[in-house]
Each structure stands twice: as C-alpha cells, then as structure tokens.
N, CA and C atoms as an extended XYZ file, in Angstrom:
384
Properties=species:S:1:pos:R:3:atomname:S:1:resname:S:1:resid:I:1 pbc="F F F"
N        -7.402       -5.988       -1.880 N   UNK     1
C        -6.020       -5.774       -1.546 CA  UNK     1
C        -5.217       -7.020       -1.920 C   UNK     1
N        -3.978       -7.127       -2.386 N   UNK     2
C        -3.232       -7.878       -3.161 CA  UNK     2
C        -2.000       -7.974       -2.132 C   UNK     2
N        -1.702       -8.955       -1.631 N   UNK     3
C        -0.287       -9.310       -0.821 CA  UNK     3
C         0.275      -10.292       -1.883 C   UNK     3
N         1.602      -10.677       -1.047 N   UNK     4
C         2.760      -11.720       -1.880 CA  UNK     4
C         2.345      -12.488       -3.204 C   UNK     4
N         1.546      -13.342       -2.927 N   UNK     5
C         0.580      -13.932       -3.234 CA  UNK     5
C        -0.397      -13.241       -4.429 C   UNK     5
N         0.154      -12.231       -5.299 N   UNK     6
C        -0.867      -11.514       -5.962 CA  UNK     6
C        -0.515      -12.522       -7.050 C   UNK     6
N        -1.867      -12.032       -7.873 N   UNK     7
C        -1.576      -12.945       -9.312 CA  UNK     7
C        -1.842      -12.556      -10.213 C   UNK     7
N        -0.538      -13.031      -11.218 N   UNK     8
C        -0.420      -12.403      -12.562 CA  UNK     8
C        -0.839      -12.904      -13.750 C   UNK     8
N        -2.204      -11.955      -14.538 N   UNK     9
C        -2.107      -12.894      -15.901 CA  UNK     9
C        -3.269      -12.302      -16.526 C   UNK     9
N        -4.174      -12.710      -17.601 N   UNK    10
C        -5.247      -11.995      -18.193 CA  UNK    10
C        -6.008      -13.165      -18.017 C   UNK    10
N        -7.255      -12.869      -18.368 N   UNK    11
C        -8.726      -13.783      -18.522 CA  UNK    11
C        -8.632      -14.670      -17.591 C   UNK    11
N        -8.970      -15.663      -18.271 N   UNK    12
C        -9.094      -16.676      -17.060 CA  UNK    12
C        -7.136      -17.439      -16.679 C   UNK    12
N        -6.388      -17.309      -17.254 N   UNK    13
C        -5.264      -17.718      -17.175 CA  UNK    13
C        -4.531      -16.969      -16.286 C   UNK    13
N        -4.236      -17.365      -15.153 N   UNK    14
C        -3.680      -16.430      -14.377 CA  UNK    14
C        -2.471      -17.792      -13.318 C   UNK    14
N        -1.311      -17.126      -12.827 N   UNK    15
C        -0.452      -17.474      -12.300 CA  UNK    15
C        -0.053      -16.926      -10.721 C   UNK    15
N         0.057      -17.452      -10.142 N   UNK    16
C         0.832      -16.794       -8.898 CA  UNK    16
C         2.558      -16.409       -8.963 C   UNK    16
N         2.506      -14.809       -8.689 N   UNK    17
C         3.789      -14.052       -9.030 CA  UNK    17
C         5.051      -15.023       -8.141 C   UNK    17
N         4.624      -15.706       -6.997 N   UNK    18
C         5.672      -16.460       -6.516 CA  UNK    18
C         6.493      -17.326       -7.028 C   UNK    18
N         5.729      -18.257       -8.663 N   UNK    19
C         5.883      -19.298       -9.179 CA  UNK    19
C         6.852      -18.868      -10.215 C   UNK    19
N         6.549      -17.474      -10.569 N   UNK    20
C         8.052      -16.646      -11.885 CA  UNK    20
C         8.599      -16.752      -11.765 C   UNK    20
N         9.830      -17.016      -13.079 N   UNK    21
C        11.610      -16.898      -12.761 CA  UNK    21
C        11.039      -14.758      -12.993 C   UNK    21
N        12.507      -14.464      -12.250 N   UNK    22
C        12.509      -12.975      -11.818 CA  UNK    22
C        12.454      -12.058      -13.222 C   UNK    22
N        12.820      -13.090      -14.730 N   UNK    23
C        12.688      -12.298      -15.857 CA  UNK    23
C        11.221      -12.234      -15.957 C   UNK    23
N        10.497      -13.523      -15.681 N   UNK    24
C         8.565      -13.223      -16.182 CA  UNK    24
C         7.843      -12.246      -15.316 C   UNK    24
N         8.732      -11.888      -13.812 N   UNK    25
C         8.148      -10.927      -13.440 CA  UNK    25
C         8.133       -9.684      -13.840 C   UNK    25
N         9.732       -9.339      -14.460 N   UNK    26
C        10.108       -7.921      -15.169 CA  UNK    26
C         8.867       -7.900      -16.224 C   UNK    26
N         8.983       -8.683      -16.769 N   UNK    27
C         8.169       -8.578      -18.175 CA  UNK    27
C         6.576       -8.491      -17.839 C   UNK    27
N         5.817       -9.121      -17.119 N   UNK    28
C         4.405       -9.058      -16.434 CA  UNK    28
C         4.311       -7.775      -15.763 C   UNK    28
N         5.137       -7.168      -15.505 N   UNK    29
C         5.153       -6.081      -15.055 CA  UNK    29
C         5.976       -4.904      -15.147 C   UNK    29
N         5.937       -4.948      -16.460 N   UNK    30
C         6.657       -3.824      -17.475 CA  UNK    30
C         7.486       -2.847      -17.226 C   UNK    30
N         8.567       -3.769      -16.278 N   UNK    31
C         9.667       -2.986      -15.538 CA  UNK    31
C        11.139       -3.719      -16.020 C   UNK    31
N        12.099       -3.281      -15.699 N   UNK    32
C        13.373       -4.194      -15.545 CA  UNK    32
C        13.972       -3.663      -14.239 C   UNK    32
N        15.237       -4.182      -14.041 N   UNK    33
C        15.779       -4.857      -12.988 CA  UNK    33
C        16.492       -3.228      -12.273 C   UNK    33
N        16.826       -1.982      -13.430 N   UNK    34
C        17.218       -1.095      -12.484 CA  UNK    34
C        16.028       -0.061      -12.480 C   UNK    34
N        14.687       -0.269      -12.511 N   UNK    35
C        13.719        0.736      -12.177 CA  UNK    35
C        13.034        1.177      -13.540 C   UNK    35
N        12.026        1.683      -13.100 N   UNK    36
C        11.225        2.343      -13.928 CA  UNK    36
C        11.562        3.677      -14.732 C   UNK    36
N        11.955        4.345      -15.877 N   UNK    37
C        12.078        5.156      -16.752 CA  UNK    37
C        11.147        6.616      -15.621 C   UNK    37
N        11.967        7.865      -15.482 N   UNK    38
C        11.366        8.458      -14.813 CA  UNK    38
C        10.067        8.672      -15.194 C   UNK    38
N         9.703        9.132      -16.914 N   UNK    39
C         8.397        9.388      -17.394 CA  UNK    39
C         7.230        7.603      -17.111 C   UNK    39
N         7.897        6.615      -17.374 N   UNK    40
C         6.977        5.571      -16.772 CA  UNK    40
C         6.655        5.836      -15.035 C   UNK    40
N         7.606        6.316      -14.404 N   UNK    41
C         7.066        6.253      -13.064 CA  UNK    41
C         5.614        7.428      -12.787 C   UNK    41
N         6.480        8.606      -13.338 N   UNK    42
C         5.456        9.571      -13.157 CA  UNK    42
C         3.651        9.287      -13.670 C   UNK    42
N         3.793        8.350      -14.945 N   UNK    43
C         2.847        8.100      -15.279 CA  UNK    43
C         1.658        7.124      -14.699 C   UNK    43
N         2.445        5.880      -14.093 N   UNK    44
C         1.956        5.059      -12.519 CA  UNK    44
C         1.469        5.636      -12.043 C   UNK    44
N         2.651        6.282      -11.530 N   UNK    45
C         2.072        7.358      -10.413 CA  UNK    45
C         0.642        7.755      -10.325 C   UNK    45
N         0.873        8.820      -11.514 N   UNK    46
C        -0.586        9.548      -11.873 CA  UNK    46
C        -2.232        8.208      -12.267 C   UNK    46
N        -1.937        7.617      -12.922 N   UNK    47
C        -2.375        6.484      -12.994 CA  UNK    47
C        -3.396        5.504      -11.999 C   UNK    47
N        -2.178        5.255      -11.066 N   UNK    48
C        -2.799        4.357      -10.168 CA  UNK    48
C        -2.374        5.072       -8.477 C   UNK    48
N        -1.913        6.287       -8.258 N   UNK    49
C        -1.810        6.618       -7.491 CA  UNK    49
C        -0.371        5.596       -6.127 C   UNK    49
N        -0.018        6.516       -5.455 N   UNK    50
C         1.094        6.262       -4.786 CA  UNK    50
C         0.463        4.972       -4.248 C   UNK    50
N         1.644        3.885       -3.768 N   UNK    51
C         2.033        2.760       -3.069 CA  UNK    51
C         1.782        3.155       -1.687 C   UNK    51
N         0.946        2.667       -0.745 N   UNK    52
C         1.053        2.994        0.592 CA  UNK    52
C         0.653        1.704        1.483 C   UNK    52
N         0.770        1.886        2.718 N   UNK    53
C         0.719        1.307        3.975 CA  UNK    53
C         0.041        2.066        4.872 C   UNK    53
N        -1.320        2.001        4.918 N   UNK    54
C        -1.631        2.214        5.901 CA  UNK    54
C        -1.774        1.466        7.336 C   UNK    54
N        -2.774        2.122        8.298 N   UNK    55
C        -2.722        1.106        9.907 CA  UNK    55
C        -4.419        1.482        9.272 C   UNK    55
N        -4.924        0.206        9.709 N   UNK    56
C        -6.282       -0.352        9.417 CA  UNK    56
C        -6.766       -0.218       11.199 C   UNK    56
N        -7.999        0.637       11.496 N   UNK    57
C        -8.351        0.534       12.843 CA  UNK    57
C        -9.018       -0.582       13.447 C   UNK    57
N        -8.525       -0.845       14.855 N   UNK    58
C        -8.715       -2.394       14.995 CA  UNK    58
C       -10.275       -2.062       16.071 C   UNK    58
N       -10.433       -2.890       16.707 N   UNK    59
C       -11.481       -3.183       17.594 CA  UNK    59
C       -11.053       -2.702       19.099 C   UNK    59
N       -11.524       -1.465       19.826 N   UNK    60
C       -11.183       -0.602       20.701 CA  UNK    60
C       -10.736       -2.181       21.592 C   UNK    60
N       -10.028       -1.926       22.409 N   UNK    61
C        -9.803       -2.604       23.635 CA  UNK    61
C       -10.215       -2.723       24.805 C   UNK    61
N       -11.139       -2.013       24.761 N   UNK    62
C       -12.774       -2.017       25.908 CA  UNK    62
C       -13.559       -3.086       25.538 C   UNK    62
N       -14.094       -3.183       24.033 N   UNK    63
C       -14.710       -4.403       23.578 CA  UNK    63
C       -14.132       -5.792       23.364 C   UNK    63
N       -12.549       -5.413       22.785 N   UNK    64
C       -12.240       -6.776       23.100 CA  UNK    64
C       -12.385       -7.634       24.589 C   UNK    64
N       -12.207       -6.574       25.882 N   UNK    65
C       -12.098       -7.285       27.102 CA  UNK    65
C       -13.540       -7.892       27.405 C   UNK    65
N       -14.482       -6.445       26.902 N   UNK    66
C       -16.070       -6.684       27.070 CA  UNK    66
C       -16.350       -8.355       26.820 C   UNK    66
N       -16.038       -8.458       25.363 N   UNK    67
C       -16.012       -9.582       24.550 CA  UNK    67
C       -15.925      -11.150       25.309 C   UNK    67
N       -15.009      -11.107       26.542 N   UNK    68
C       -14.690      -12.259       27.021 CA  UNK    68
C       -15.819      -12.479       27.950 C   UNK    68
N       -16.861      -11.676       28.557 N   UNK    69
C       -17.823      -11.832       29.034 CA  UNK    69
C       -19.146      -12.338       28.439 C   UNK    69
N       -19.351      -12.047       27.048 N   UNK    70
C       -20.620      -12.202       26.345 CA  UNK    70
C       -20.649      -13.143       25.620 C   UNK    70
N       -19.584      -14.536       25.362 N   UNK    71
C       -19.580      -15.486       24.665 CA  UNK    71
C       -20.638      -16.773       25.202 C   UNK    71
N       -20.854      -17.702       24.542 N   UNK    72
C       -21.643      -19.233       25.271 CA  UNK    72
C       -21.572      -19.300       26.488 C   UNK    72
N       -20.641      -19.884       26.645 N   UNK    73
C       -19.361      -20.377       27.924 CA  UNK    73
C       -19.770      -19.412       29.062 C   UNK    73
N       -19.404      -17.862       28.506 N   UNK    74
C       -19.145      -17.102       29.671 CA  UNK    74
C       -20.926      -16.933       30.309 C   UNK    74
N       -21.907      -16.528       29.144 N   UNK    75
C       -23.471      -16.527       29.741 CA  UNK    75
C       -23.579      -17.660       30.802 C   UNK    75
N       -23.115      -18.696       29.969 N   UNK    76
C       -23.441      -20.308       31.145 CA  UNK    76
C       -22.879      -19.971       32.288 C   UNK    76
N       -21.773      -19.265       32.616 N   UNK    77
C       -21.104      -19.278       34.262 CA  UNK    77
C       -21.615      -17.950       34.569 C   UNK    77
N       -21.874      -17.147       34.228 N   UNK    78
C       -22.955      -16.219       34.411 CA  UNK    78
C       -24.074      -16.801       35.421 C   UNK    78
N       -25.139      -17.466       34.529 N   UNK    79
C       -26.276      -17.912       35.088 CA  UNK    79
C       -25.926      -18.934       35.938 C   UNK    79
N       -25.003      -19.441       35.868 N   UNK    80
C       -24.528      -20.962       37.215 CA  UNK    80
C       -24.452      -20.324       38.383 C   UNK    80
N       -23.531      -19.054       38.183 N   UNK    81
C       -23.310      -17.945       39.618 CA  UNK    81
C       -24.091      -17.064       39.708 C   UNK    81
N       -25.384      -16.759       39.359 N   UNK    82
C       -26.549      -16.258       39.468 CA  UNK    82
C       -27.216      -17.609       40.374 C   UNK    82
N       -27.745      -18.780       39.811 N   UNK    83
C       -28.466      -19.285       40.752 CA  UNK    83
C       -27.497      -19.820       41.714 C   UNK    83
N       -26.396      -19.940       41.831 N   UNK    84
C       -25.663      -20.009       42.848 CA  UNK    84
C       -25.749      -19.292       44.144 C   UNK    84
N       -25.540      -18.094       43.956 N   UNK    85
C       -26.355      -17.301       44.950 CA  UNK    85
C       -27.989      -17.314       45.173 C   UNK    85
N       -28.736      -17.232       44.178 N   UNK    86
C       -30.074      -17.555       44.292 CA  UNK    86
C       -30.899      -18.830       45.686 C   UNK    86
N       -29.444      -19.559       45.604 N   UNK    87
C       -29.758      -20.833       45.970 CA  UNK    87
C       -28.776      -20.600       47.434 C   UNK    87
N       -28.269      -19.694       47.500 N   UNK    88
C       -27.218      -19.612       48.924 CA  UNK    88
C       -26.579      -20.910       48.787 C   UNK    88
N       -25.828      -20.826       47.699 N   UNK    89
C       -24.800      -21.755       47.770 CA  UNK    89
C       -23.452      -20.783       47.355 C   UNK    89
N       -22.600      -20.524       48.298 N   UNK    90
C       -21.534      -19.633       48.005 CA  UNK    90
C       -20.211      -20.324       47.477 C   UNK    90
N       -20.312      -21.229       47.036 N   UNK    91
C       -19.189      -22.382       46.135 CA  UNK    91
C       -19.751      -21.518       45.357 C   UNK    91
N       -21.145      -21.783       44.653 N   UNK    92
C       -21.324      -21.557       42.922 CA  UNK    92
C       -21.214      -20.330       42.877 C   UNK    92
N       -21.449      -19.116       43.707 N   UNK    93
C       -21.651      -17.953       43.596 CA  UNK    93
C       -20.239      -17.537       43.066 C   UNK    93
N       -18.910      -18.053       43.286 N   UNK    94
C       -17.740      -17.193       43.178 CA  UNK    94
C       -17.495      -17.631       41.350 C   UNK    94
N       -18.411      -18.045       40.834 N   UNK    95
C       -18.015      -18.186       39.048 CA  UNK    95
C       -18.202      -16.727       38.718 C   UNK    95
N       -18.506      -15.725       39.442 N   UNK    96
C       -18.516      -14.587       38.529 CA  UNK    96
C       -16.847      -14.313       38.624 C   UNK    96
N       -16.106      -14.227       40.058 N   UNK    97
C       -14.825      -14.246       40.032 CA  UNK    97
C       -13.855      -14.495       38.847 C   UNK    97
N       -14.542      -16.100       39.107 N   UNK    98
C       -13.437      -16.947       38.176 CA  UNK    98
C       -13.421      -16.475       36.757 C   UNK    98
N       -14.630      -16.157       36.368 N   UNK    99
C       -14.906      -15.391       34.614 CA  UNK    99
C       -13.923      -14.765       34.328 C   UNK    99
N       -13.943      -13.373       35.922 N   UNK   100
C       -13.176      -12.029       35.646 CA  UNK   100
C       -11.420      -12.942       35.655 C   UNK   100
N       -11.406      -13.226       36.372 N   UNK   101
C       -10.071      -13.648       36.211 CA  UNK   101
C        -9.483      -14.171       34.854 C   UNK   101
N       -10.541      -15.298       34.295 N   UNK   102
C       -10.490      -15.988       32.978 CA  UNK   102
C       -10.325      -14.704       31.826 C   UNK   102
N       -11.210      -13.945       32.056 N   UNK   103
C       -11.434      -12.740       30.846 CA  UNK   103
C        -9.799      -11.934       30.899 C   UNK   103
N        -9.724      -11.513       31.699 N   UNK   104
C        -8.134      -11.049       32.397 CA  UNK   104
C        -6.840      -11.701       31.454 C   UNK   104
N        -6.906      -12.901       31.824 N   UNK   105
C        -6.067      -13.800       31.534 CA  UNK   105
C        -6.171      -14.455       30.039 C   UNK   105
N        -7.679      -14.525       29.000 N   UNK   106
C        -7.553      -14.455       27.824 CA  UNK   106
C        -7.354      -13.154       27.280 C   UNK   106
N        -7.868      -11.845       27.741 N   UNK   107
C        -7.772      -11.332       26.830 CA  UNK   107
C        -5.951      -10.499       27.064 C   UNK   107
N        -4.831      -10.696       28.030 N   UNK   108
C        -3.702      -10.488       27.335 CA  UNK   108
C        -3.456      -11.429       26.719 C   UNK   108
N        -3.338      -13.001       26.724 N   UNK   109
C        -3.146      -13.876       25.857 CA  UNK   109
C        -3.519      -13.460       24.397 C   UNK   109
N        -4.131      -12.850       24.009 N   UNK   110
C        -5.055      -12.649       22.424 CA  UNK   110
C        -4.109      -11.189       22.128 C   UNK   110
N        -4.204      -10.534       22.846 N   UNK   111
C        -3.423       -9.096       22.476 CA  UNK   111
C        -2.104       -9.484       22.344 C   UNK   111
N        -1.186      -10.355       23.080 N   UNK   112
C         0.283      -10.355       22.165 CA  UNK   112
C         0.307      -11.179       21.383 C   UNK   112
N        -0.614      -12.067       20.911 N   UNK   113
C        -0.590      -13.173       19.666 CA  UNK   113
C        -1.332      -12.691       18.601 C   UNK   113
N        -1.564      -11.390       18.658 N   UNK   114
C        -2.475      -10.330       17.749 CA  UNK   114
C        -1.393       -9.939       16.776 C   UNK   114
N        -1.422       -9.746       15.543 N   UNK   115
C        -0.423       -8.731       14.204 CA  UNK   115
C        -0.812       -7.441       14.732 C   UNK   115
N        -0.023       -6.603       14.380 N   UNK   116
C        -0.343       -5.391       14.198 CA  UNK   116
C        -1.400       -5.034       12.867 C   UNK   116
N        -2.626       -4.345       13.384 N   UNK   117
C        -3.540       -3.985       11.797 CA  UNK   117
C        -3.043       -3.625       11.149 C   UNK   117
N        -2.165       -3.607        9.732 N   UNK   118
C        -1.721       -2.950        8.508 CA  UNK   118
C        -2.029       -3.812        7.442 C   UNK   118
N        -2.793       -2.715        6.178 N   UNK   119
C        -3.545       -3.182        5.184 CA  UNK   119
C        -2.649       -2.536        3.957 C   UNK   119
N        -1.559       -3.578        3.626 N   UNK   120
C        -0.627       -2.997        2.817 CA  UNK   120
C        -1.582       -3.051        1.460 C   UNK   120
N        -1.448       -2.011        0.440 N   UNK   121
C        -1.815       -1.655       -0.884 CA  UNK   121
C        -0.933       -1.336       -1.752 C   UNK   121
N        -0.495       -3.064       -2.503 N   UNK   122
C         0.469       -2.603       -3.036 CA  UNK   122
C        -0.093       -2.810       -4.656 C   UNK   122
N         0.120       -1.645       -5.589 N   UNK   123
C        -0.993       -1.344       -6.632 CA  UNK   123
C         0.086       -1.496       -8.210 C   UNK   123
N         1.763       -2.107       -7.485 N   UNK   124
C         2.218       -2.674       -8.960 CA  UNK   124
C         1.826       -3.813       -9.431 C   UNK   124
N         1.461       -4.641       -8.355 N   UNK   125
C         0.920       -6.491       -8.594 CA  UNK   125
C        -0.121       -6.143       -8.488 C   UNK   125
N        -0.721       -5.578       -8.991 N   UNK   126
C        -2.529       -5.743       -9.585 CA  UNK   126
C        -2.352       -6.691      -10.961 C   UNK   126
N        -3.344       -7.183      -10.716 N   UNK   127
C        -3.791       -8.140      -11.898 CA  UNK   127
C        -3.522       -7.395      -12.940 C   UNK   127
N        -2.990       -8.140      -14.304 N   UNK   128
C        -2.470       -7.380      -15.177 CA  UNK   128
C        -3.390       -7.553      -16.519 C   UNK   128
C-alpha cells in the first residue's frame, strides 16, 4: 500500500512524489491539471481497478483489555499477589486490585490515542 509518500520513477532511480514541482507530477503520471480524458479514465479504471478506502479490522476490544493482564510487569504482580496471600500478608494480596485498576486505566488511555484502522489504496501513485 502506497500513502503520501509514494514514489515515483523506474529501475533503480526513483524519487519521492513530495519532492515534484506539480508539472513532474502531471507528467509521471500521465495526467494534467483538469483530469483525465474520459476514454483514459475508463481505461485505469478497467486496468487497475477503482481507488478505494477501506476500514482494515482492528484487534477486538476484549483482547486489547485481556492484553493489559498478560504482559512482564503484569505476570510479576500477578505472582507478588499470589504469594501475598500465600503468605497471609494482605498488603501484597491487593496487587491483583491494583492491576485491574491499572489495566482499566491503560487500556482507555491507548483507545483514544489509537487512529482509526483505514488502509487507504491509492493505485494512481503506484510506482511507475
């Protein structure tokens, strides 16, 4: 998949489309400035098939929360509040608490600093 950043050029000589004045892009990409000739579009078209945007499926949100439990960190306070109780010491025993709370509290932190999944395919800046 090709974002902003796609690059234009043959063999080994290739450029990033960002670095063009807006004529080397017309020309690298065998368009001008008011659109494509209807018979050139249709032929794209057929060609390389429609321009789309899809939503890319992400990682259910059961596992992400799961997730905050099964890391290093979290096994270690796991087993601290396992022999914590083991040991009738009810200080250490409440780390299972503190996890849930921690897990709680990272995993909305991670969900609004998350993009939305979309795997744009855009198939005019293909390598030329």
């Amino acid at each position: 998949m090709l974002d902003s950043a796609s690059i234009l050029g043959t063999g080994t000589q290739r450029t990033a489309i960002e670095t063009l004045a807006v004529a080397e892009i017309y020309a690298a990409l065998a368009t001008q400035p008011g659109g494509l000739a209807q018979n050139e579009a249709a032929a794209r078209l057929q060609r390389r098939g429609r321009n789309t945007i899809r939503e890319v499926a992400g990682q259910p949100l059961l596992l992400k929360f799961l997730a905050n439990f099964t890391h290093l960190m979290a096994l270690l306070l796991w087993v601290g509040g396992l022999i914590g109780f083991i040991a009738q010491m009810p200080r250490l025993g409440v780390t299972p608490a503190r996890q849930l709370s921690t897990a709680i509290f990272v995993f909305f932190q991670h969900s609004e600093a998350e993009p939305a999944p979309i795997d744009a395919v855009v198939l005019d800046q293909a390598i030329l």
